[in-house]
FIKOL-588083 format. One record per residue (C-alpha): residue number from 0; residue in three letters; x, y, z. Coordinates in nm, 3 decimals. Each point is the difference from the previous one (the first is absolute). Example, Ala and Ser with C-alpha at 12.3 -4.5 7.8 and 13.67 -1.06 7.14 Angstrom:
2
(0 'ALA' (1.230 -0.450 0.780))
(1 'SER' (0.137 0.344 -0.066))
end
This chain:
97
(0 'UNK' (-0.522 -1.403 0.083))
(1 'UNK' (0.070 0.193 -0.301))
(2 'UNK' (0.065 0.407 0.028))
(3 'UNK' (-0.025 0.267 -0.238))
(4 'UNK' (0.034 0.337 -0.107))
(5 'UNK' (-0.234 0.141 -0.326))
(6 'UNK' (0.068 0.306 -0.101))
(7 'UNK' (-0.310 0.016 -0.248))
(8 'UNK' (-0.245 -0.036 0.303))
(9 'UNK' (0.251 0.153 0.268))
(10 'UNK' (-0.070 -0.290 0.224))
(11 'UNK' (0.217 -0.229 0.188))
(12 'UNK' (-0.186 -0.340 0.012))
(13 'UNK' (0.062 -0.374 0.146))
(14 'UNK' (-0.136 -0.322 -0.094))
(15 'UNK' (0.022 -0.383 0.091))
(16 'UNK' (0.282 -0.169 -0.277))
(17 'UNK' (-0.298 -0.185 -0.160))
(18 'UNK' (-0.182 0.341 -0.057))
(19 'UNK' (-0.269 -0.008 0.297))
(20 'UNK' (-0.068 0.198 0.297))
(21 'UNK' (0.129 0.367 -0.231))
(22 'UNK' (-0.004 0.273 0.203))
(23 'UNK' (0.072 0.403 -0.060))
(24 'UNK' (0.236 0.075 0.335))
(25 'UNK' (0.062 0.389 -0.137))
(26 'UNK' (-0.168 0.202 -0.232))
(27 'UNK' (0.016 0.367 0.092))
(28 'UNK' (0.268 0.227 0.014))
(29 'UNK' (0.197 -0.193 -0.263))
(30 'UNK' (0.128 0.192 -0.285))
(31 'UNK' (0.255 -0.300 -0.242))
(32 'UNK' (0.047 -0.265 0.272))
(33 'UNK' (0.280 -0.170 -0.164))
(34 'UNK' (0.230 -0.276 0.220))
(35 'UNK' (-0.085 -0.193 0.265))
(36 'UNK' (0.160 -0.272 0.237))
(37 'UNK' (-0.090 -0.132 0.309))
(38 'UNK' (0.127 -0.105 0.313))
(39 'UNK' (-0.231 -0.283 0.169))
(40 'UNK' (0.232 -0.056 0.298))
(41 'UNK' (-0.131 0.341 0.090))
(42 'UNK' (-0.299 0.030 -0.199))
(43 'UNK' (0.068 0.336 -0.179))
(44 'UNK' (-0.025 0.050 -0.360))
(45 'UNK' (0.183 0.283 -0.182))
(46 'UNK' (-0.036 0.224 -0.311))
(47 'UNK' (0.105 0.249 -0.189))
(48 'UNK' (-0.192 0.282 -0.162))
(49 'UNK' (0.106 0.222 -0.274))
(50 'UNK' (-0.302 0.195 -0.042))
(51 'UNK' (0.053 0.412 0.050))
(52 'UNK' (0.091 -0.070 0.326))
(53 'UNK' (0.293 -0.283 -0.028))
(54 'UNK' (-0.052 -0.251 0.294))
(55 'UNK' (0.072 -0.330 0.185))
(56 'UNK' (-0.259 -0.078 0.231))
(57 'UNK' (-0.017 -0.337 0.239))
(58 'UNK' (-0.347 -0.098 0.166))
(59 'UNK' (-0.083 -0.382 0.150))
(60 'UNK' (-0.103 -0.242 -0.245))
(61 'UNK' (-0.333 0.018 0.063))
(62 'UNK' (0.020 0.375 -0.138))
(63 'UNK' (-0.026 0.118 0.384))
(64 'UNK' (0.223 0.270 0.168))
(65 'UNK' (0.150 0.177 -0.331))
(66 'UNK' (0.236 0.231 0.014))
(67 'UNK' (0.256 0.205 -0.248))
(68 'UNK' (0.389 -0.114 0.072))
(69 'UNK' (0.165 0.230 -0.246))
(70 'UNK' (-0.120 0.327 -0.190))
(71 'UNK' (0.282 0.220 -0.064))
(72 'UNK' (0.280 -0.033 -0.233))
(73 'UNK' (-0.221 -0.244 -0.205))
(74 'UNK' (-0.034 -0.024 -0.402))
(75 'UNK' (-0.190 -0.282 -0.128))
(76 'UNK' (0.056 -0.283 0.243))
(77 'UNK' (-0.008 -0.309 -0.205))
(78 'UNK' (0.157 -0.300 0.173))
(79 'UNK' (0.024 -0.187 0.376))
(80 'UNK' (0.165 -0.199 0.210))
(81 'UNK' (0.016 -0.098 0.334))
(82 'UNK' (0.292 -0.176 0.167))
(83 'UNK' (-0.196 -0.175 0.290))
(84 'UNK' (0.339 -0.090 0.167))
(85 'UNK' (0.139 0.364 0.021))
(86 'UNK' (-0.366 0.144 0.032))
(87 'UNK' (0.091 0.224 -0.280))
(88 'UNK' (-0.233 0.126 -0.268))
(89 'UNK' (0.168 0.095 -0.355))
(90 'UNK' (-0.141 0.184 -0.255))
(91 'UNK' (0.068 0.118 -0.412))
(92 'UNK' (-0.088 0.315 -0.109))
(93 'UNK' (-0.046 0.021 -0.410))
(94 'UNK' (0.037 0.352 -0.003))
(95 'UNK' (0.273 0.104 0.262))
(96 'UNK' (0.211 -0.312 -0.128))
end
């Protein structure tokens, strides 16, 4: 499957890699979803938000059991990545450097 973040529709969406099956997993409450990365040995995705309220969020990959990770301290979260070893989540933030 193929997972992504659009911050013209504020929608995080999914699709089979040959462009089937597209589904809308979250489309409320998003303000500029912006990175995302997944963890299918758990099946969580993660992503940030840098909307007026600066977030990273994690929910199941079916868009189930959301929830907000981080919301304090937060500029404009831009960039991911999960060390699945450690079970460590990084982040970038464009406008705290």
């Amino acid at each position: 499957n193929l997972y992504w973040t659009d911050t013209g529709t504020d929608r995080i969406e999914v699709t089979r890699l040959n462009g089937t099956s597209r589904k809308i997993l979250i489309s409320e409450n998003l303000d500029e979803p912006r990175a995302i990365v997944l963890n299918p040995i758990m099946g969580y995705m993660y992503w940030t938000d840098w909307g007026e309220s600066p977030k990273i969020e994690c929910a199941y990959l079916d868009g189930s059991e959301r929830r907000v990770l981080v919301n304090t301290s937060l500029g404009w979260p831009n960039g991911l990545a999960l060390d699945l070893e450690k079970d460590k989540l990084y982040w970038g933030d464009a406008k705290t450097d």
